[in-house]
N, C-alpha and C positions, 0 to 999 in steps of 0.2 A: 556494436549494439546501439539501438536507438534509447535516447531519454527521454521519458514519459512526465508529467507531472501530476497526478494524480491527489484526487481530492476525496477520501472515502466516508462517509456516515453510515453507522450501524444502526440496523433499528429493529430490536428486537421482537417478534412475534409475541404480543402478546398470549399469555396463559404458559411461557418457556418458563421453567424450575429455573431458581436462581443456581442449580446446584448445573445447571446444562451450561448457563452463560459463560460460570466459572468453569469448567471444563474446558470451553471453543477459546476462552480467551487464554488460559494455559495452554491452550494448544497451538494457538495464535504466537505467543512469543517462542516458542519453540521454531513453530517455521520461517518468523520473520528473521531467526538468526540464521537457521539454515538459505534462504533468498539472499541474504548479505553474504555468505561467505560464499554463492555463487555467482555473485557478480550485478545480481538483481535489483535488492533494493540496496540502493547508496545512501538516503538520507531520509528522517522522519521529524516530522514537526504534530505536534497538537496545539492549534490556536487556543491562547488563555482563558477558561471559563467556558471552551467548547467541547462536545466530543465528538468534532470532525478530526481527520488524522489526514494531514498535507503529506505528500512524499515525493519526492524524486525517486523513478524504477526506472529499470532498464530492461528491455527486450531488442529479440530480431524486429518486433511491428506491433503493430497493436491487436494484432488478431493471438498472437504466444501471450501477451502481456494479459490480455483479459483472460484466456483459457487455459495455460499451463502456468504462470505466476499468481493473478490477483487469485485466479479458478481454484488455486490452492492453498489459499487462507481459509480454517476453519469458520471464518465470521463473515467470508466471501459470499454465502445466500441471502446472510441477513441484511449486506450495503449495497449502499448506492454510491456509482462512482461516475465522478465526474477525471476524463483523460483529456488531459492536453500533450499533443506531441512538442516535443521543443527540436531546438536547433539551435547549436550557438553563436553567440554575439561576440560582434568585430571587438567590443569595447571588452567583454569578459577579463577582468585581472588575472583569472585561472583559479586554482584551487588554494593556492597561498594568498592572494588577496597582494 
């Protein structure tokens, strides 16, 4: 699978019940665990005092990633995503640093 990096901001539809937000966002960590334990999403970051949501995913391309990964987060209508493809670096320490 390819790694993606992905930048997501949610923005809610004004006039949405607060009682609908909380709904998508429970439903929301519900699927981000199920995308983790399929291999999909590897890591999540929130920048301090933002509500952007940074993350490393993983697909076959970016055409699965936007339509059967991000396409499957319940807050997926509401965001805007910025994808960058990565590739890794010569210098990379790896996963233990």
């Amino acid at each position: 699978m390819k790694e993606f990096l992905v930048e997501l901001t949610a923005d809610v539809p004004e006039g949405t019940g607060q009682a609908e937000v909380e709904r998508r966002r429970a439903a929301e960590a519900v699927r981000a665990k199920e995308l983790a334990a399929e291999g999909h999403l590897f890591r999540l970051w929130r920048p301090v005092g933002e509500l952007r949501v940074i993350g490393v995913w993983r697909a076959v391309d970016e055409a699965q990633l936007r339509e059967k990964v991000l396409g499957s987060l319940p807050m997926w209508p509401w965001a805007t995503a910025v994808i960058t493809p990565l590739q890794p670096h010569p210098n990379d320490p790896g996963p233990t640093g």
